[in-house]
MARNU-567272 format. One record per residue (C-alpha): residue in one letter; residue number from 0; x, y, z. Coordinates in nm, 2 decimals. Layout:
("A" NUM (X Y Z))
...
This chain:
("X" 0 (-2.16 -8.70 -0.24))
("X" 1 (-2.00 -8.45 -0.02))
("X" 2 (-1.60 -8.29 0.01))
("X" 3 (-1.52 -8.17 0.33))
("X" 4 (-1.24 -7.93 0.31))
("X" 5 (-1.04 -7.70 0.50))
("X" 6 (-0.68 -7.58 0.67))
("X" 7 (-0.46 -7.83 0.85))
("X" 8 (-0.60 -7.89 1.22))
("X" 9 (-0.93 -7.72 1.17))
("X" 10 (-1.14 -8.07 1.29))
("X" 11 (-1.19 -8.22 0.98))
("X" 12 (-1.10 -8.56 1.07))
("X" 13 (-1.28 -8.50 1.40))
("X" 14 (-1.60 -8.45 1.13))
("X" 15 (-1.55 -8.79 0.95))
("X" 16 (-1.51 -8.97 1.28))
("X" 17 (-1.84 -8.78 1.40))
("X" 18 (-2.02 -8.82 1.08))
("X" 19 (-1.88 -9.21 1.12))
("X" 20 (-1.99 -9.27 1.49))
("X" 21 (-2.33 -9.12 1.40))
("X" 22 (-2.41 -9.31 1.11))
("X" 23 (-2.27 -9.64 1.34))
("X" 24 (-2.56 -9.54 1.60))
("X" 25 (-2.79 -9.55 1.36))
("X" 26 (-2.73 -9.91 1.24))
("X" 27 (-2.58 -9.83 0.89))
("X" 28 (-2.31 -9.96 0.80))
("X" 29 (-2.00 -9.70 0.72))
("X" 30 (-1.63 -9.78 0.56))
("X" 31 (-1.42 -9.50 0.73))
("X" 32 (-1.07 -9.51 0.58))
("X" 33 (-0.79 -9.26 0.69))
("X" 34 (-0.47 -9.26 0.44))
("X" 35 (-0.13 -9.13 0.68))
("X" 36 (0.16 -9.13 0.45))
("X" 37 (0.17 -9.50 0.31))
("X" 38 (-0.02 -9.59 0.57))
("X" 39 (-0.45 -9.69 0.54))
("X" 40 (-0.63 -9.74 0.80))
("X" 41 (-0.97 -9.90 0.76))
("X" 42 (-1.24 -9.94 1.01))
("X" 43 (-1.58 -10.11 0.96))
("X" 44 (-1.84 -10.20 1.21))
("X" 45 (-1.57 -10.11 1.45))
("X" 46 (-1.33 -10.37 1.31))
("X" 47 (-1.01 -10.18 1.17))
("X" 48 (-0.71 -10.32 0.97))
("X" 49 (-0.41 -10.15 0.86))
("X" 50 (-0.29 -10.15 0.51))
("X" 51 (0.08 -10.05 0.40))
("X" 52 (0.04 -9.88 0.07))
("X" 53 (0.34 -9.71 -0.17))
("X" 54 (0.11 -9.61 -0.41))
("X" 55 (-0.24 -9.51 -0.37))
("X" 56 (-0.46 -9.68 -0.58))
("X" 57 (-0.81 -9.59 -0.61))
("X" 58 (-0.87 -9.97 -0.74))
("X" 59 (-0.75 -10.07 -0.43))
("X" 60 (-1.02 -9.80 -0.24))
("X" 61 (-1.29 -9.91 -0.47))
("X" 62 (-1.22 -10.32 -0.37))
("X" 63 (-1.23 -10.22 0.01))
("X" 64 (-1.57 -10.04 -0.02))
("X" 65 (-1.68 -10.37 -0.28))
("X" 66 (-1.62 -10.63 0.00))
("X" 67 (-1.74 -10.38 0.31))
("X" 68 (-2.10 -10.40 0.15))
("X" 69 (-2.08 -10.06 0.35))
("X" 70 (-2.39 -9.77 0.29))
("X" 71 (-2.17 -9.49 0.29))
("X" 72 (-1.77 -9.43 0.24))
("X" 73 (-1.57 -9.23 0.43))
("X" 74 (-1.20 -9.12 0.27))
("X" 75 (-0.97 -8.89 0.47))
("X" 76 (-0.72 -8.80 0.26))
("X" 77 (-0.63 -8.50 0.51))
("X" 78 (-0.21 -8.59 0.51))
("X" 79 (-0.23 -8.66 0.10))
("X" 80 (-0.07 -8.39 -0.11))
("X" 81 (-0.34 -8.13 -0.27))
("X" 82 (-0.35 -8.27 -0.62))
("X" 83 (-0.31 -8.64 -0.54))
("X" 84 (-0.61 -8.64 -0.30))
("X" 85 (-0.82 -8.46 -0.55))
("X" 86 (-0.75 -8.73 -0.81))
("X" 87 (-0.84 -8.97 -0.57))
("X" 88 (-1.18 -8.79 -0.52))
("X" 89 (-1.25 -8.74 -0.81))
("X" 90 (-1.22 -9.12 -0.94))
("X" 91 (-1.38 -9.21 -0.66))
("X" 92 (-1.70 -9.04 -0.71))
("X" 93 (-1.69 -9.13 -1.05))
("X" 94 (-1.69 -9.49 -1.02))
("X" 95 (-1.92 -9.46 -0.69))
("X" 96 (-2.20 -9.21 -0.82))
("X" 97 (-2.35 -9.52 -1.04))
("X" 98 (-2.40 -9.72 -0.68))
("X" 99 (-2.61 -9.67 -0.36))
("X" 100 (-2.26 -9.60 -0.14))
("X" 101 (-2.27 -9.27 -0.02))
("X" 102 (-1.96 -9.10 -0.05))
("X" 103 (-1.77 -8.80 0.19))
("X" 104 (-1.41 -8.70 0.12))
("X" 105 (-1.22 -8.54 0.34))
("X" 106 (-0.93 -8.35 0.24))
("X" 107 (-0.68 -8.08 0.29))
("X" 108 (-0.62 -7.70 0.08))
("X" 109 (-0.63 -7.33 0.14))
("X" 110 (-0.79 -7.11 -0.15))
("X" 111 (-1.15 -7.19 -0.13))
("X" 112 (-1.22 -7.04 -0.46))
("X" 113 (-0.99 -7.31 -0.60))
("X" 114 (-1.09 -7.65 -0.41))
("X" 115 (-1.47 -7.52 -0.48))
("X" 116 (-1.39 -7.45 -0.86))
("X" 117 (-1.22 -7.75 -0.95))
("X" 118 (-1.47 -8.04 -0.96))
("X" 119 (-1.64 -8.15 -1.25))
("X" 120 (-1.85 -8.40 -1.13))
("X" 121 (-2.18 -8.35 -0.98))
("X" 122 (-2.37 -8.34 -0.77))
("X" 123 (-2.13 -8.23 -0.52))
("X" 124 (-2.15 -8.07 -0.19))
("X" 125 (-1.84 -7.94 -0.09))
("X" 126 (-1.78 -7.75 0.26))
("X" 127 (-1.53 -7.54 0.29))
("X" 128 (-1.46 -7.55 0.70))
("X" 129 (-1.22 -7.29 0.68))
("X" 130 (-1.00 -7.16 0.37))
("X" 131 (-0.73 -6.94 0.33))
("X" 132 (-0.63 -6.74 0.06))
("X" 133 (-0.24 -6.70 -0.07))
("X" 134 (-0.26 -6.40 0.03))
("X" 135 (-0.37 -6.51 0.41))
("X" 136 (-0.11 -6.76 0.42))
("X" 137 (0.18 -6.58 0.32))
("X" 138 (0.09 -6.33 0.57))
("X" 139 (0.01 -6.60 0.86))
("X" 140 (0.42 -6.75 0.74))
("X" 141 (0.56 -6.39 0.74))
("X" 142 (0.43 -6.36 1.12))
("X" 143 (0.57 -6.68 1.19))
């Protein structure tokens, strides 16, 4: 199980896409879904559908990896607010860590000490690409 975290445009889509493409090469089969506002975006075996969601649903997640019979899930929750997407996480390593899928979240935040901090559920490798403080930020807006 692994979170891969980090500032807005720092490559961490680029990452799942990479980690996704790798995994592809190697003949084992990888769910990749990238939530964009209501949009999800699903690719398996280089097949993609879109789905139109109002409401993320983690039961709705969970079905998708179910019927991909996919090795490893991808979730890039990188345009989901904070909290929301850490929710999401959360339940779905929860339900996934009793299965063989191999999980990776990806995921947006700045504070490293609190997206680190903040999971209970282990084990969980979470890397941090690159993480600013409050401090940081409201200096990076006031230069703005």
């Amino acid at each position: 199980l692994v979170s891969l975290v980090g500032c807005l445009g720092v490559g961490k889509t680029w990452c799942g896409h990479l980690v996704a493409y790798t995994l592809k090469q190697q003949k084992i089969p990888v769910l990749h879904l990238t939530v964009t506002n209501k949009l999800v975006v699903t690719i398996v075996d280089h097949w993609r559908r879109d789905y139109i969601m109002d409401k993320l649903d983690v039961r709705v997640f969970i079905g998708l990896v179910e019927a991909s019979f996919c090795e490893v899930c991808i979730l890039d929750l990188g345009e989901v607010s904070t909290n929301v997407a850490w929710d999401i996480c959360a339940s779905m390593r929860a339900t996934l860590q009793w299965t063989n899928v191999k999980f990776m979240c990806v995921g947006s935040g700045h504070a490293q000490e609190v997206i680190t901090g903040k999971l209970p559920i282990s084990p969980v490798a979470t890397f941090v690409m690159w993480s600013w403080t409050e401090e940081e930020l409201e200096m990076l807006r006031q230069q703005l």
